[in-house]
MIFILO-719628 format. One record per residue: residue in three letters; chain; x, y, z of N, C-alpha, C in turn. Coordinates in Angstrom, 3 decimals. Each point is the difference from the previous one (the first is absolute). Example, Ala and Ser with C-alpha at 12.3 -4.5 7.8 and 13.67 -1.06 7.14 Angstrom:
PT_ALA_A_13.190_-5.690_7.800_-0.890_1.190_0.000_0.900_1.200_0.000
PT_SER_A_-0.350_1.050_-0.720_0.820_1.190_0.060_-0.770_1.090_0.730
***
This chain:
PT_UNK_A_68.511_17.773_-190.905_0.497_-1.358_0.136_0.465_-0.272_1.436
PT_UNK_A_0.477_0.803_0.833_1.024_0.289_1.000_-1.255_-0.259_1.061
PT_UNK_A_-1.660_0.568_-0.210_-0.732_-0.219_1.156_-0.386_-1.074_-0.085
PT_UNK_A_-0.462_-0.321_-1.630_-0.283_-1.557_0.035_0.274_-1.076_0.690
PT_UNK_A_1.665_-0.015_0.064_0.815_-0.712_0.636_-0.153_0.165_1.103
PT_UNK_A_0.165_0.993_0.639_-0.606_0.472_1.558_-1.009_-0.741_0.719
PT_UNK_A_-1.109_0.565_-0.750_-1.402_-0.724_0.144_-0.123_-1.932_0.098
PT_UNK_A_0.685_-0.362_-1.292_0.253_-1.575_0.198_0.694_-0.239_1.574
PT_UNK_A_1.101_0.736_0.015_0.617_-0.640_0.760_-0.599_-0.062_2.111
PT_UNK_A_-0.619_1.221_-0.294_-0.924_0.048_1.302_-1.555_-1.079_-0.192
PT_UNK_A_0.019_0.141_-0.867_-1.480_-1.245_0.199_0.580_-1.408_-0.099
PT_UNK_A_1.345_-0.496_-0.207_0.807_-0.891_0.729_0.109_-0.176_0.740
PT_UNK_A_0.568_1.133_0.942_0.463_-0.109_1.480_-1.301_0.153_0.724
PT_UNK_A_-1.221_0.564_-0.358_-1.497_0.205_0.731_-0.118_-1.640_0.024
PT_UNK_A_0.088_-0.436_-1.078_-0.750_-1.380_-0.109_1.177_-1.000_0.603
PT_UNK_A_1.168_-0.317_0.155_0.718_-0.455_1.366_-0.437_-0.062_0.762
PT_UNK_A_0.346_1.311_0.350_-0.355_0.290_1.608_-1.469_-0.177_0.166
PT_UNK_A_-0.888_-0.064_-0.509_-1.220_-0.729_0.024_-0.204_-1.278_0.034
PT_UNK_A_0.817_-0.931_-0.397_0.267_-1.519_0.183_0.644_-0.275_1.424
PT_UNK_A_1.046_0.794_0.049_0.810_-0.443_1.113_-0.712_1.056_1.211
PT_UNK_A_-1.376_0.687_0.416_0.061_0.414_1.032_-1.016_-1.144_1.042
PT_UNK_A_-0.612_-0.591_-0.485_-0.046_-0.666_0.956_0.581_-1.272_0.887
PT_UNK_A_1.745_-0.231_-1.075_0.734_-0.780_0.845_0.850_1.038_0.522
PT_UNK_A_0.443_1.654_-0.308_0.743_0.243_0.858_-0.734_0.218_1.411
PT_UNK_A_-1.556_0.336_-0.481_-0.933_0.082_1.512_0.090_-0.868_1.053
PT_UNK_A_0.024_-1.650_-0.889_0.026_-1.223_0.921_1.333_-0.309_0.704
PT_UNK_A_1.149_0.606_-0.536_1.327_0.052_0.512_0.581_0.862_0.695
PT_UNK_A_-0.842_1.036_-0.223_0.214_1.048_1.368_-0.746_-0.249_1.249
PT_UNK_A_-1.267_-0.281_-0.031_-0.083_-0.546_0.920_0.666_-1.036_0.483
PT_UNK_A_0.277_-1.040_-0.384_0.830_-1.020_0.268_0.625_0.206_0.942
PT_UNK_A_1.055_1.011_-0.928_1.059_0.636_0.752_-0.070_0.373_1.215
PT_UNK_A_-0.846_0.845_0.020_-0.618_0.890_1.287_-0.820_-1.023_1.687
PT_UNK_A_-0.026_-1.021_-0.871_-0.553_-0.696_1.057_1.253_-1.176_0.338
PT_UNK_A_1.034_0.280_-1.042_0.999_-1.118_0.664_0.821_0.807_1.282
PT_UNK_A_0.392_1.501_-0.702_0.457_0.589_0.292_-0.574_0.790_1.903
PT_UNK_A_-0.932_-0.509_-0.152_-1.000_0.711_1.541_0.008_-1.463_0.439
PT_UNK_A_0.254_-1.195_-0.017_0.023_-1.620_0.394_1.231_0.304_0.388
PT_UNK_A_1.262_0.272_-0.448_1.167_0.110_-0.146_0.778_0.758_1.370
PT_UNK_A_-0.653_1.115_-0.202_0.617_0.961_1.323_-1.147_0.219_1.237
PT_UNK_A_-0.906_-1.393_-0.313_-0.910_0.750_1.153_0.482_-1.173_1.347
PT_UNK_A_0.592_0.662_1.315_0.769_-0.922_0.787_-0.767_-0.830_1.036
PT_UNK_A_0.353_-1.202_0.720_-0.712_-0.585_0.840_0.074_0.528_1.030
PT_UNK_A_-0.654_0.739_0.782_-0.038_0.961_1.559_0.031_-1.228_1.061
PT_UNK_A_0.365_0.457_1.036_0.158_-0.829_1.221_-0.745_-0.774_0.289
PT_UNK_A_0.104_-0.954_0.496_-1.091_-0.768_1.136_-0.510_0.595_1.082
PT_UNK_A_-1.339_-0.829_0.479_-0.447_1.023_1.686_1.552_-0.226_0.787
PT_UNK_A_0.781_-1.927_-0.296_0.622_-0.180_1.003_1.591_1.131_-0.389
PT_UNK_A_-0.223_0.375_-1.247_1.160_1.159_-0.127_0.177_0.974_0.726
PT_UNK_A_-1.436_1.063_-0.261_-0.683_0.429_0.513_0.197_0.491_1.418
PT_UNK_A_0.021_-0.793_0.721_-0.256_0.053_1.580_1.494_-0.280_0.086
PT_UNK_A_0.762_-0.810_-0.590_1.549_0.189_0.464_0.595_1.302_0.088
PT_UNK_A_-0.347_0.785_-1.227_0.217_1.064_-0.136_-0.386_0.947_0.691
PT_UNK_A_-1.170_-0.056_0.906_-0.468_0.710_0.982_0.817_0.030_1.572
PT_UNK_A_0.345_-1.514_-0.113_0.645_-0.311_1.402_0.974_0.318_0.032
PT_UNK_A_0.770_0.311_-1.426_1.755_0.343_0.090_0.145_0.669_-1.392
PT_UNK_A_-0.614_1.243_0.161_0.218_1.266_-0.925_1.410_-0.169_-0.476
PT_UNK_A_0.382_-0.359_-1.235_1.180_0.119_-0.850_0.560_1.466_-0.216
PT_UNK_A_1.189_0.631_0.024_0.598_0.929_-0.725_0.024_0.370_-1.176
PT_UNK_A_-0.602_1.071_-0.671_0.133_-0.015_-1.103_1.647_0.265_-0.464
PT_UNK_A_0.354_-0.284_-1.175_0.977_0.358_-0.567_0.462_-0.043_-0.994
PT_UNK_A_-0.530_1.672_-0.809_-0.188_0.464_-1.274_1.482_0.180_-0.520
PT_UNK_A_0.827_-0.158_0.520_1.319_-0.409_-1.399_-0.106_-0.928_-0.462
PT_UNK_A_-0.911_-1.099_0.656_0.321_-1.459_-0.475_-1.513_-0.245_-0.598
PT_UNK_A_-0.387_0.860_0.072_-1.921_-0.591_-0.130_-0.359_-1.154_0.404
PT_UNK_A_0.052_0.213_1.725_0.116_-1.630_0.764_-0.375_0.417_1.398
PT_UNK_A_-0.686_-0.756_0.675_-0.196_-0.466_1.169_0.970_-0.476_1.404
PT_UNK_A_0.278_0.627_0.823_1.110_-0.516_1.111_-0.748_-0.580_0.874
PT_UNK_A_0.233_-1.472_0.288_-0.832_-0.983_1.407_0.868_0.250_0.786
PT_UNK_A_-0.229_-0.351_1.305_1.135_0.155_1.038_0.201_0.731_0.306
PT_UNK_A_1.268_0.100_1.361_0.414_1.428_0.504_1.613_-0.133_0.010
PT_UNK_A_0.560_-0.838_-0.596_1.292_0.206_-0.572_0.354_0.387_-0.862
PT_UNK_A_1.455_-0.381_-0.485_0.876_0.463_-1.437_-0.608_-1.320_-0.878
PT_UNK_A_-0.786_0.114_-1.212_-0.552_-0.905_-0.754_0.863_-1.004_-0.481
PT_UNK_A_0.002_-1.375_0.276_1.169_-0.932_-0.575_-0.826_-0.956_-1.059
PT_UNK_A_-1.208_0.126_0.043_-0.402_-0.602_-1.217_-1.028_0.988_-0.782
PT_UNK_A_-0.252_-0.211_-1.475_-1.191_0.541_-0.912_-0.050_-0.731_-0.903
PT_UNK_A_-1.652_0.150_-0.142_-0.866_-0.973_-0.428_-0.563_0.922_-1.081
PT_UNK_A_0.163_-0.727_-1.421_-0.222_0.978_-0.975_-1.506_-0.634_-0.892
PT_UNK_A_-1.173_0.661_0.309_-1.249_0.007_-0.932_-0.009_-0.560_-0.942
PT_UNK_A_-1.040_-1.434_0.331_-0.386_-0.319_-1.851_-0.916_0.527_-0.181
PT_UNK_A_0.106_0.309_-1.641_-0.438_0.928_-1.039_-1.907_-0.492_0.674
PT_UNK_A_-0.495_1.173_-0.201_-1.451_0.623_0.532_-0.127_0.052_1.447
PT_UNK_A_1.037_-0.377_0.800_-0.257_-0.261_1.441_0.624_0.902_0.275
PT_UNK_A_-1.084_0.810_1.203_0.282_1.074_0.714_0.824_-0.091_1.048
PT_UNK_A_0.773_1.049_0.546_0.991_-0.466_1.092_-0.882_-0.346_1.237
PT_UNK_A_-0.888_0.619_0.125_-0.462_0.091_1.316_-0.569_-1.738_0.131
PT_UNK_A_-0.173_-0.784_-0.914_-0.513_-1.271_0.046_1.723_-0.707_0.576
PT_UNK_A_0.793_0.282_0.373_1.203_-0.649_-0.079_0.212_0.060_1.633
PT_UNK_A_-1.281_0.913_0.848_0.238_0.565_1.276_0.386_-1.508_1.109
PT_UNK_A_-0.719_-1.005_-0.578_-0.095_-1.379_1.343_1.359_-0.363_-0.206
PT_UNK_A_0.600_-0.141_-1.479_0.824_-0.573_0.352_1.182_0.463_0.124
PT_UNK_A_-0.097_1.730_0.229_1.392_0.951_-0.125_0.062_-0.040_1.740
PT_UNK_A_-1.300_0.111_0.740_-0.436_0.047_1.118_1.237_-1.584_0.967
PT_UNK_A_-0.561_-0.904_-0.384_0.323_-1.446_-0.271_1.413_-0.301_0.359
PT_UNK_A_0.881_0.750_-1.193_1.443_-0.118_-0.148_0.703_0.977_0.801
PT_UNK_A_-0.872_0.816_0.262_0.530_1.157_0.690_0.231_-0.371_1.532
PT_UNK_A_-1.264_-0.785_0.187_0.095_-0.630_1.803_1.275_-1.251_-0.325
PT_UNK_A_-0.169_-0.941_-1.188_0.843_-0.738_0.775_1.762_0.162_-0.444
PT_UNK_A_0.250_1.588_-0.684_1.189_0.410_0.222_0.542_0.981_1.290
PT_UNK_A_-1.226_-0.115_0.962_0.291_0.588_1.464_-0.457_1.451_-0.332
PT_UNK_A_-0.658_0.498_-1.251_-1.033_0.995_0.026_1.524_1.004_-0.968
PT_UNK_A_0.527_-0.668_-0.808_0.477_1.057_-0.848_-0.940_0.450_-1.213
PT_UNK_A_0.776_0.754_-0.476_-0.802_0.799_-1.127_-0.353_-1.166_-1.379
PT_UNK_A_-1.361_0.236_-0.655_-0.191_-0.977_-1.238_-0.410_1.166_-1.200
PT_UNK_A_0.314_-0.313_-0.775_0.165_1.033_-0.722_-1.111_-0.546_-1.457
PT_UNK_A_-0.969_0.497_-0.325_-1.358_-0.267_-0.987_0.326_0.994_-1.196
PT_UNK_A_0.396_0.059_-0.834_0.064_0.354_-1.243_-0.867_-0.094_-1.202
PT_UNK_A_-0.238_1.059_-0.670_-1.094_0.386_-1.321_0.894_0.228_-1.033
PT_UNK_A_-0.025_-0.300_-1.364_0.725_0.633_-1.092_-0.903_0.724_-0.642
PT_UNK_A_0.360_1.185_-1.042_-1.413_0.471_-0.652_-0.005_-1.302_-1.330
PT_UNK_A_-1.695_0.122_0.251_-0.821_-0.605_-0.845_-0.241_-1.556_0.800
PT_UNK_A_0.901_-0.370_0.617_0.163_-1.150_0.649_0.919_-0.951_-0.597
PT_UNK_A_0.781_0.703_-1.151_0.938_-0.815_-0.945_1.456_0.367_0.632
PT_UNK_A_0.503_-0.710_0.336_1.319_-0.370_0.694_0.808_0.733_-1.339
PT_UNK_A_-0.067_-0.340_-1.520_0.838_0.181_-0.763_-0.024_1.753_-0.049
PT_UNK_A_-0.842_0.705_0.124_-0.236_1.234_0.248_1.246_1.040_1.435
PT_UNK_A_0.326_-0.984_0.552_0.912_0.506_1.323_1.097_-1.065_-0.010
PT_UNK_A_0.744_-0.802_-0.707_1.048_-0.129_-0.016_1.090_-0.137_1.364
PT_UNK_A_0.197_1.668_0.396_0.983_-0.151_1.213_-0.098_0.248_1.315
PT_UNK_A_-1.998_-0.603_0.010_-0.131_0.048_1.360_0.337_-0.680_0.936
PT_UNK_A_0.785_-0.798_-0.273_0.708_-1.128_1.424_1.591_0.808_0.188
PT_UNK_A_0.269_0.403_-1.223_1.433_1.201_0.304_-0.562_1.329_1.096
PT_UNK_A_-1.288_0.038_-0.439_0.027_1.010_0.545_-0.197_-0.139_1.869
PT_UNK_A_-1.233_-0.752_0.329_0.071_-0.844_1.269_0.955_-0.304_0.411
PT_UNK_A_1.111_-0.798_-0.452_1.117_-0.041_0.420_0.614_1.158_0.735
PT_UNK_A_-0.058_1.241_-1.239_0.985_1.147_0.725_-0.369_1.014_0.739
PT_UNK_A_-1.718_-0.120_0.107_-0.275_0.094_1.264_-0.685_-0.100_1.108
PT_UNK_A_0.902_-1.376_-0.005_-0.347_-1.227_1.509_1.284_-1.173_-0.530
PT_UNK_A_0.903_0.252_0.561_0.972_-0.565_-0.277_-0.138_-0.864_1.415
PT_UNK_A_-1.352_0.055_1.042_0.348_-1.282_0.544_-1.292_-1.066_-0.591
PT_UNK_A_-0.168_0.243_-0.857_-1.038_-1.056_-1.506_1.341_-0.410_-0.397
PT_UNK_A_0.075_-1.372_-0.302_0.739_-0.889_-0.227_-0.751_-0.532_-1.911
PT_UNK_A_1.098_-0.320_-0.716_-0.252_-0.686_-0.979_0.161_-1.469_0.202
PT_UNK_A_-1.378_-0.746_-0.464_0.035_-1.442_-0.032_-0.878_-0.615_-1.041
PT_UNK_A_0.760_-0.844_-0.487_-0.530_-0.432_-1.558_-0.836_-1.453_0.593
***
């Protein structure tokens, strides 16, 4: 009686999952293609590009960010979601000349979701305390 039941109950779940595999097929892909749309980022411009050539940025891996300038950074400019930092070069370049060539500061969060990093302006802050907060 015990395999009987067995037996029913797997040619149930065979025959499910036989109904539902070609929408979980169509939904994984889905997925997979929202998901590769999603995190795939917009790369620089030529005119990025060549800014970036003319005035090589600092890297700076505590912050997973970019330093313009050759000062103490008083402003940063934080990435919208799919945009690469290096596309941010004209106008980090830009602000940087017309603050008399201080530091601009280009910022990445992971994934590109801000809600993911939370206390990265605490953290900029504490260190570059001559970055100013302005709402």
């Amino acid at each position: 009686m015990a395999a009987l039941v067995r037996a029913c109950a797997l040619a149930l779940c065979v025959r499910r999952a036989s109904a539902l595999g070609p929408a979980v097929g169509v939904g994984g892909v889905a997925l997979g293609g929202f998901l590769g749309w999603a995190f795939q980022g917009v790369g620089p411009s030529p005119e990025a590009r060549a800014a970036m050539d003319a005035n090589p940025p600092a890297a700076v891996p505590a912050l997973d960010g970019l330093l313009f300038g050759c000062g103490a950074p008083e402003v940063a400019l934080y990435c919208g979601a799919k945009v690469a930092p290096a596309s941010y070069a004209p106008l980090a370049c830009a602000v940087s000349d017309e603050l008399g060539g201080a530091g601009v500061l280009v910022l990445q969060s992971p994934f590109n979701v801000y809600a993911f990093k939370p206390a990265r302006v605490e953290a900029v802050l504490a260190a570059y305390p001559s970055a100013t907060a302005r709402g």
